[in-house]
C-alpha positions in Angstrom: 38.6 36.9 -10.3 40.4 33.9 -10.3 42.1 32.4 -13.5 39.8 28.9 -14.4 41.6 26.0 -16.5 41.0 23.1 -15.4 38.3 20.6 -17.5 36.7 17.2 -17.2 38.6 14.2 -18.4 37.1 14.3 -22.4 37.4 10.4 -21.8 34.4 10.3 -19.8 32.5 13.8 -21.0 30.2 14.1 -24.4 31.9 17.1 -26.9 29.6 19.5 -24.3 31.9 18.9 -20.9 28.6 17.4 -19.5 28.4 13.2 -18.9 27.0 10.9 -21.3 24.4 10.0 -19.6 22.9 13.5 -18.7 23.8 14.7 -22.3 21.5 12.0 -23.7 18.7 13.1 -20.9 19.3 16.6 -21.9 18.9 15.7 -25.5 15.6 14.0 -25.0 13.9 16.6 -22.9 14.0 18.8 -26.1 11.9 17.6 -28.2 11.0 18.7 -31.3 10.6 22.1 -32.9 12.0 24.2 -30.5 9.3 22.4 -28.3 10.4 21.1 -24.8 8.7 17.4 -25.0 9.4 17.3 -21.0 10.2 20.1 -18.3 11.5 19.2 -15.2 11.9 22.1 -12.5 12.4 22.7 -8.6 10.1 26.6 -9.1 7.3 26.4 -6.6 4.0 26.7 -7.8 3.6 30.7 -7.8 7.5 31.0 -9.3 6.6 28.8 -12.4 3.3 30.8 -12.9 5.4 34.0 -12.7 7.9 33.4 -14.8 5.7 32.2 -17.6 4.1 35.4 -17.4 7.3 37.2 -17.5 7.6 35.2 -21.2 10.1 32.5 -20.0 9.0 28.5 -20.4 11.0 26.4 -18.4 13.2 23.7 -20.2 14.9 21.6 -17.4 16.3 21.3 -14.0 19.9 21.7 -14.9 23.3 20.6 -12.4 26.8 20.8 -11.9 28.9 19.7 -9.4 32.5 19.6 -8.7 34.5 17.6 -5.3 37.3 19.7 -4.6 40.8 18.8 -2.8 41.7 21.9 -1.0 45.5 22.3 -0.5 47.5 23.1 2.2 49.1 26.3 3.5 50.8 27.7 5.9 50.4 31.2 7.9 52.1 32.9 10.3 51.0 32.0 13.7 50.7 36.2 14.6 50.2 37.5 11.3 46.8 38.3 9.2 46.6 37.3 5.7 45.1 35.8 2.7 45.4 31.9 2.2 45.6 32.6 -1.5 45.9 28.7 -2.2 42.8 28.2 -0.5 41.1 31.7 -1.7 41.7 30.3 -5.3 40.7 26.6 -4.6 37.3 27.6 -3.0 36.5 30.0 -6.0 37.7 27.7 -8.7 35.9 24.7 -6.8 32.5 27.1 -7.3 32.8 28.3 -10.8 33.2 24.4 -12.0 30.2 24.0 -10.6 29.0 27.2 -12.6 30.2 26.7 -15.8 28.9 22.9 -15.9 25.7 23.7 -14.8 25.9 26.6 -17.6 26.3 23.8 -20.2 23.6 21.7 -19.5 21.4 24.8 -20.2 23.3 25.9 -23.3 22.5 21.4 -24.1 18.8 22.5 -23.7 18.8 25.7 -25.4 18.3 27.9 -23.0 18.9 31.5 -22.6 19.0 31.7 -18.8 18.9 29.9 -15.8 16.8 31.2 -12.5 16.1 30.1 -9.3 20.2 29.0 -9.4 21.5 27.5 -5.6 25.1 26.8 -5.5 25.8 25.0 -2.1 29.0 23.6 -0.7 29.3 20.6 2.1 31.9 18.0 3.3 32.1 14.8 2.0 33.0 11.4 4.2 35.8 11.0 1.9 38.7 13.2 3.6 38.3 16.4 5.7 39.6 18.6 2.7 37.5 17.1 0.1 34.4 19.8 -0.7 31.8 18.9 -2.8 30.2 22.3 -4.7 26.7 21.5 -6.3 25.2 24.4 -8.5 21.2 23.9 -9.6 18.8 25.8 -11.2 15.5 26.0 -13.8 16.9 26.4 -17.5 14.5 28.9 -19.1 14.3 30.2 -22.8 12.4 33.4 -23.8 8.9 33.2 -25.8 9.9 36.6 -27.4 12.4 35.2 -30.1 13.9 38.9 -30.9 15.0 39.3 -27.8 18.4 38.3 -26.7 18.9 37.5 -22.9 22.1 36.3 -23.3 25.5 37.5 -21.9 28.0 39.6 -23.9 30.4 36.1 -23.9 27.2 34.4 -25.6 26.0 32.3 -22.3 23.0 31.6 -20.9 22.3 34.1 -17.7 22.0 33.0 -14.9 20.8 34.6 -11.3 19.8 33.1 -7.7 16.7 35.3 -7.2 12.9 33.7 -6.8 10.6 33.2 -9.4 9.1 36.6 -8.0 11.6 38.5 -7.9 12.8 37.8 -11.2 9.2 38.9 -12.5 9.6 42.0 -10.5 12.9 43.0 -12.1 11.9 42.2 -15.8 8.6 44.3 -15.2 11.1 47.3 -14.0 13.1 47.0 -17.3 16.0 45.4 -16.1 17.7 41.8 -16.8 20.1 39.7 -15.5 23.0 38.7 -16.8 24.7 36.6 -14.2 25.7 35.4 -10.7 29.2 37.1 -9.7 30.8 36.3 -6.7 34.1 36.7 -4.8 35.5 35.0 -2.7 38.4 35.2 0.0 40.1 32.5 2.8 42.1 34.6 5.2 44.1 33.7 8.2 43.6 36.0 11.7 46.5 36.5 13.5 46.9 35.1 17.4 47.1 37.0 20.1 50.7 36.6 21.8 49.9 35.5 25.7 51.5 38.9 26.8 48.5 41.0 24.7 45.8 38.3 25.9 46.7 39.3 30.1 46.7 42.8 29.2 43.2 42.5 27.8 42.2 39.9 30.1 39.7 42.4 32.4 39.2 45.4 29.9 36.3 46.3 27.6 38.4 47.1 23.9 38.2 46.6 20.6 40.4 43.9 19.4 41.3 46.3 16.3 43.8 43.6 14.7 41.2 41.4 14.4 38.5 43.7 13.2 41.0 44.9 10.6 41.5 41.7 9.3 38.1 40.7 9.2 37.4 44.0 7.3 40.2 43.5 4.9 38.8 39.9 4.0 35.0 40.8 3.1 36.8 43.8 1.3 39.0 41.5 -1.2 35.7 39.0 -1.3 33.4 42.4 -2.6 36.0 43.6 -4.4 36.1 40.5 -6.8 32.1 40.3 -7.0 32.2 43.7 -8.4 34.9 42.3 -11.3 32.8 40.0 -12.1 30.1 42.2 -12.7 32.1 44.6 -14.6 33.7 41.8 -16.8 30.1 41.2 -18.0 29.4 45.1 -18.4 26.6 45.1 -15.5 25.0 48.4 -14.5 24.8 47.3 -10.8 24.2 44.0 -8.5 21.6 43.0 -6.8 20.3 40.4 -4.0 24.0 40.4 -2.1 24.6 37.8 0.0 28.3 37.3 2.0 28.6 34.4 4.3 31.4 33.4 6.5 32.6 29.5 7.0 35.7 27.9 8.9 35.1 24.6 6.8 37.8 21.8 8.3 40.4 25.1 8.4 42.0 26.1 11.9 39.5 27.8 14.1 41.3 31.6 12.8 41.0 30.7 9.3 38.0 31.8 7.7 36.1 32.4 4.4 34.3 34.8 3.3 32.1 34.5 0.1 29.6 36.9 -1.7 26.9 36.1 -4.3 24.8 38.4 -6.0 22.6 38.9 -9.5 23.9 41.5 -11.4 21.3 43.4 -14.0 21.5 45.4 -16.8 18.4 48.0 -18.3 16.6 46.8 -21.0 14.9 50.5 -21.8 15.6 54.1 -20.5 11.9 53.9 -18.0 11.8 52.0 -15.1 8.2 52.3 -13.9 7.7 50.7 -10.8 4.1 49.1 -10.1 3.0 50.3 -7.1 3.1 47.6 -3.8 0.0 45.8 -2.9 -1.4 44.7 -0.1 -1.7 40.8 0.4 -2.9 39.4 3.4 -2.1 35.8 3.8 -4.7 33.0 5.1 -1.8 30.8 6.2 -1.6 30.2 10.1 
């Protein structure tokens, strides 16, 4: 975990963080009481149908977005270690995104957010300019006595599909947010002395699968504070990925994204799989 600080200029941000303009489209979608008078939502057919029967409505298509500068560090040309400037600038970068997206549900009402994709991608503006976008379905639960909130009073939020978020409520479990981890390390070169040596042999190049190794590590590693910080019993729907970005060709990133869930009762009966054959070519 990363320490986040940084805020919107308040000279261009409503009281909520979140633009004028969307606050006042937020505002209208409301309605009146506790009625949505609108919903927008990017759910496919069967995930909106699901998650009404799981007692969620949906609210609104919710966004946040953040275009990061990433700064610039130096490594040691034959050692391997963590760009913690960039490590922290590529996690920071993503929980802006988070945390405004998290407002324009909390604008709505909401008590989660499913469905959520949090993408990054260059911009034509400058080779170490990254735009993060984070979007989702704001939801709020028909069942008023129940609270799907996290311990810090937020709306959850998690990445899985409308159907898999049916299939973990019917288990008795929740989810109480995305956690992730991230971490930008540089791999060591090989000095041109080591590189003859191995030119004609089959061998593990065991500095480079120890730094590799050491990277995911410190990227898991912080998922699994994340998901302690909000008292989760366990994680699920892990995904790591690995990107280069604009960096030098042996500095990479390594980022991991998961749901993690809590139980909302002691029995967790699982229904029993069906068989569904699809009419699809």
């Amino acid at each position: 975990m990363f320490d986040d600080s940084n805020q919107l200029d308040a000279s261009t941000t409503t009281p909520h963080n979140i633009p004028t303009h969307g606050f006042e489209r937020l505002q209208s979608m409301r309605g009146e009481g506790g009625h949505p008078r609108l919903f927008t939502s990017d759910l496919s057919v069967n995930e909106f149908l699901l998650i009404k029967e799981a007692g969620f409505e949906p609210l609104g298509l919710v966004v946040g977005c953040s275009i990061y500068h990433t700064g610039y560090q130096v490594a040691g040309w034959n050692q391997s270690q963590e760009m913690t400037v960039l490590s922290q600038a590529m996690y920071h970068a993503r929980e802006l995104a988070m945390s405004r997206m998290e407002e324009e549900a909390d604008a709505l009402g909401a008590d989660g957010i499913v469905a959520v994709r949090l993408t990054a991608k260059h911009t034509e503006w400058g080779r170490h300019l990254i735009e993060f976008v984070a979007i989702g379905t704001a939801v709020y639960a028909t069942d008023r006595q129940a609270s799907y909130r996290t311990i810090h009073g937020k709306p959850f939020t998690s990445d899985l599909s409308g159907q898999d978020f049916w299939t973990l409520l019917k288990a008795g479990y929740r989810p109480v947010g995305m956690v992730m981890g991230s971490c930008v390390y540089h791999i060591a070169y090989q000095g041109l002395r080591q590189r003859l040596q191995n030119l004609t042999k089959n061998i593990e190049m065991a500095d480079f699968t120890q730094a590799l190794y050491d990277a995911r590590e410190l990227a898991i590693e912080r998922m699994q504070q994340e998901a302690m910080h909000l008292q989760a019993e366990g994680i699920v729907g892990v995904q790591i990925s690995e990107g280069s970005y604009s960096w030098d060709s042996h500095i990479i990133e390594f980022f991991v994204v998961g749901t993690a869930v809590v139980p909302m009762r002691s029995d967790h009966h699982i229904p029993p799989p069906q068989l569904v054959l699809s009419l699809n070519e």
